[in-house]
Every structure is written in C-alpha cells, then in structure tokens.
N, C-alpha and C positions, 0 to 999 in steps of 0.2 A: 504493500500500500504506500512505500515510499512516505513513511512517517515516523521516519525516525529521530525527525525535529521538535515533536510531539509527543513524547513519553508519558505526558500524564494525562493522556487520552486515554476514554477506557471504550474498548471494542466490544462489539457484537456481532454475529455472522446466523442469518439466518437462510434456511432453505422456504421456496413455496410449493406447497403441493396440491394437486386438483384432485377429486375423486375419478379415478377410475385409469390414470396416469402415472405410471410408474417410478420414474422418476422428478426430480424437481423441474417443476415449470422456469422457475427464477430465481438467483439464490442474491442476496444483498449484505451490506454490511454498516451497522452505524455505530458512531462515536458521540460519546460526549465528555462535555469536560465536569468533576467531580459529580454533584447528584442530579446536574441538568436535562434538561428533555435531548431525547435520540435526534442524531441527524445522522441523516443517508450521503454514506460519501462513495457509495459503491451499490451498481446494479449492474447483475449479468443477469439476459432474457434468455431464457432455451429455446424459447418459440419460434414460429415465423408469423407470427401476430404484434400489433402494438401492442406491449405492455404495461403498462404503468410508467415507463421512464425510457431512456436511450441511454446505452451503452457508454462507457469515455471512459479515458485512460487515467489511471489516478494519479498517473507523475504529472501528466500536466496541470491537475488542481494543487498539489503540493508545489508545483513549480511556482507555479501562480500567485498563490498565498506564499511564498518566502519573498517572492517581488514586491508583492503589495506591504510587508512588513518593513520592508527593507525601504522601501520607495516614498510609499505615498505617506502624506503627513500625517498625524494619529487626529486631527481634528478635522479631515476630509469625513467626505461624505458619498459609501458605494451605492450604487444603482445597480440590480441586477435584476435575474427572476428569482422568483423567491428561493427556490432552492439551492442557486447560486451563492443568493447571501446570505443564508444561515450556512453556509460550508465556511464561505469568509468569514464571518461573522465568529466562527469557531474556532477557525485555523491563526486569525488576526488580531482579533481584538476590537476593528475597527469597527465604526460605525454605519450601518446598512439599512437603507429604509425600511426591508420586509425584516422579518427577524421569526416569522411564524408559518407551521407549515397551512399555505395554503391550499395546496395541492388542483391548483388549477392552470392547465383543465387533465380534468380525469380522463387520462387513456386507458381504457379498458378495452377486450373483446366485446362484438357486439352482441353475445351471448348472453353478458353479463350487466347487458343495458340496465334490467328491472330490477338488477342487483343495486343500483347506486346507491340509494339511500343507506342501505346497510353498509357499502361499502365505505361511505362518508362515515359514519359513524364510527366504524372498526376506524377508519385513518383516526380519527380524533383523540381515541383512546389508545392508538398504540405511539402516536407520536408526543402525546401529552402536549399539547400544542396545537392552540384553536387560537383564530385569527380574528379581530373585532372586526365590525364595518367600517371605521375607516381605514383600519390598515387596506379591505377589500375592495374599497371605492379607489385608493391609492394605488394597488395594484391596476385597477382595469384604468386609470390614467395613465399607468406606465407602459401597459402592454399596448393601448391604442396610439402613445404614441410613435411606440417602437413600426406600427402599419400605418405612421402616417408619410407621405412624401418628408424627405431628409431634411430640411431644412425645417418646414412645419414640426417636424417631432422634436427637432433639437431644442425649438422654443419652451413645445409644451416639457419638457424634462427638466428645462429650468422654471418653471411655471410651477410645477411640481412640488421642485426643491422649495421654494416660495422664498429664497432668498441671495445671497451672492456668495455662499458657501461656497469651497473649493470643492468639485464634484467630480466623479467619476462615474462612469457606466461598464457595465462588463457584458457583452454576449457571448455567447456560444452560438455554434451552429446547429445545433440541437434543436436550436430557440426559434428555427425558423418550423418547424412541424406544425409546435405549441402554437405561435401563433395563427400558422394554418388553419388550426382546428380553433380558432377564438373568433377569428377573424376570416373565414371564406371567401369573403367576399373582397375582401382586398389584397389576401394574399394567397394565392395558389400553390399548393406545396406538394410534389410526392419525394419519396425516397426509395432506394434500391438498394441491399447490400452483395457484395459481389468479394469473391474471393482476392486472395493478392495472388499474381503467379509470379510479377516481378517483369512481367513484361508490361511496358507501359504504351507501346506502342497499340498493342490489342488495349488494354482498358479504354485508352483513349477514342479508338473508332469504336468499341461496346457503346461509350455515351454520347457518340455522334448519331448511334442507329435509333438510339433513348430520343434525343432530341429530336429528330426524324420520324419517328413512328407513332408519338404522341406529341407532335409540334409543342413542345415546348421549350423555353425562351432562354433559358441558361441550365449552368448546373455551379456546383460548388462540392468537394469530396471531403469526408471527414476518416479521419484513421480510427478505426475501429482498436484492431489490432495488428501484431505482424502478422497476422493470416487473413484479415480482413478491412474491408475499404467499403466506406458509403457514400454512396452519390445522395444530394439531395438535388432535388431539380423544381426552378418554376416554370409556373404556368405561360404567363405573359409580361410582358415590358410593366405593365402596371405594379406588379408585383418586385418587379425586379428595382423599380425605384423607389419603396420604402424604406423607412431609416433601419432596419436589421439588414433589410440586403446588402445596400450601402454600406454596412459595414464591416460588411464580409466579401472575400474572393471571389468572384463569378467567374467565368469566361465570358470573353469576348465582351468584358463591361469594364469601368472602370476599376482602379484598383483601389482598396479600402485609405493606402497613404494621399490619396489624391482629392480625399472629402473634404471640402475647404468650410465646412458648418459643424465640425468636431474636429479636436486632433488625437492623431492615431499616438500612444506613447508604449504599448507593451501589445504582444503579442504572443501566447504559448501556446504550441496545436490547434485545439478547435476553440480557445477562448481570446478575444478581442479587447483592451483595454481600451476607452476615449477619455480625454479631461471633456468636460463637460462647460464650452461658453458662459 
C-alpha cells in the first residue's frame, strides 16, 4: 500500500461476497487514524460490472499526499470528490471541503437498483460517517461545476470557496465516469479496460477502431495496472470542453498545461493538481 510514511495508521482489509458466487466479488481496504471513522484507500473489482468505485494504484495516492505535505501550505484549502479528500484529509492533515462519506453517486449493478435504500443505509453505518445538507448542496456545486464549460466552472469553484483562500483542486480520471452518471446530459462518458501487451502500436489503433465504431470525440487512458490499461472515452466536443476534461489528457485536444483559467502545478498518474484563481 506504499504507507510506510504512515505507521500509525490502522488497517483493515475486507472481502465482498454475493450469494451464490464463489468467490469474492471485491475485496477493499481502509485506514484510519486512532478511533476515527474508516476510509477506503483501496478497491479491487472482480467483476466486469461497475462496482461501487474504480480501481487506482495506491502509490500514486501516497505519492500525492507526501507532495501535498510537503508543498502546499497547511492553511490552503483542497477541492476534490469526496472520496478524494477524506484520503487527503487522512494522509495530510490539510484542510478539505468534503470530509464525509458521501458516496455519490452510487455505482451499483442494475440488479441491485431496488436495493438502494438499504444499500444507503448499510454505507452509513459501516462508514460511520453521514454527511449534512450543506456539506451535500456543496458537493452538487462542486461536481456541477466540475461539467460546466472551463472557465465558467473555474468561477463557480471560487464562488464556492466564498472567499480569496489559497485553493486547490484535485481530479482524477476516474472523476470523469462519476460525473457521467450525475450529469448525462453534459457529459458523455464510456470506458473500456483492455489488457497491457506492451505493444503500443496495436493499443493505439484498438482506440482508433473505439472512436470509429461508436463516433466518439476523444479518449484519455488510465493505468490500471502493469497488466492492465483503461481507456475512458467521450461522447462529443461538448463534453470534451468541460472543466474535468480540460483538465485532463485527451487526444487530439489541448493539453491540461495549456489551461490559461487554472494553473497546472503537480501531476501523479491519474491524479491532476490546479491552484485555484
């Protein structure tokens, strides 16, 4: 887990199991510091369904969090999703707008639709950690502004902040599914996972045939692991000029250093740092 900066972290490692499934559907893992509420710094899916979260590699959030200790001032102010900044929040010290799990939006099978309410319920009580309404009204300003056109969102983020704090924001690539499923309507998202062969010659015409076979408008790849790679891909140019695109690598679009309405100052794998105007 690459947390050996961390020692008086205490661990937990749990398996998920479904009836009638032999093995674990998902297995996770959380930390917290002395008698605090759990937080998830680790999910592996077994599935080939969404599950509850997306995969990522733990050295890049330990990477991440030893820059941000190391970097940003202890009287900044992180922007992230929520689950984002209760990892920071844990790993740093620093101060983070969300600090609870929200757990939105709930990726579940669609099997499991008429499950939700119970599902809500079990989260609340295993995370020990429930969110008020305004943290919740704060979150759905953050994530709308995250699908608004780039320079409109950069506003509403310091709008947000409601004041001339030193700020940060953090995405991931991940972040762009989530918003997907929040926000359809402005932002079109699929994703693909595809093995690594180490030929990058074939990956690269694989996401050409991707973009050609269901017209859509870019892509952007996330390392899974060393044996697997994700494409995420959008729909249309509309999508593609939101401020979480904008923030990230696309092909054939601008590149994230070239955003002249945030500036880019750290970068680790699939996670993106901005200071915030």
């Amino acid at each position: 887990m690459n947390l050996d900066d961390w020692p008086e972290l205490k661990l937990g490692q749990y398996k998920v199991q479904a009836d009638g499934v032999d093995k674990p559907i998902a297995e996770f893992i959380v930390a917290r510091q002395n008698d605090g509420p759990p937080v998830l710094i680790y999910w592996k899916n077994s599935t080939n369904e969404i599950l509850y979260n997306f995969d990522r590699k733990p050295s890049e959030l330990s990477a991440l969090a030893a820059a941000i200790s190391k970097h940003a001032p202890k009287d900044a102010l992180i922007l992230s999703w929520w689950d984002t900044s209760r990892q920071i929040k844990l790993l740093t010290g620093h101060d983070t707008l969300f600090t609870n799990h929200l757990n939105e939006p709930l990726m579940i099978p669609v099997t499991w639709l008429e499950q939700s309410e119970a599902i809500q319920a079990y989260e609340n009580q295993f995370w020990k950690s429930k969110a008020n309404q305004n943290e919740r009204e704060q979150f759905k300003r953050f994530s709308q502004a995250l699908a608004a056109p780039a320079e409109e969102g950069v506003k509403q983020l310091r709008e947000l902040i409601g004041s001339n704090r030193e700020a940060y924001v953090i995405v991931h690539v991940t972040d762009l599914y989530r918003l997907g499923i929040m926000y359809p309507e402005k932002m079109g998202v699929a994703y693909q996972n595809f093995p690594m062969t180490g030929n990058m010659h074939g990956m690269i015409n694989q996401m050409k045939v991707q973009l050609k076979a269901n017209d859509f408008d870019t892509y952007t790849l996330q390392s899974v692991s060393d044996n697997e790679i994700r494409a995420f891909f959008l729909s249309d140019k509309a999508s593609s000029e939101t401020l979480l695109a904008r923030m990230l690598p696309f092909v054939d679009k601008k590149a994230p250093v070239e955003l002249d309405v945030a500036q880019l100052i750290y970068q680790q794998g699939g996670y993106w740092v901005y200071k915030i105007p």
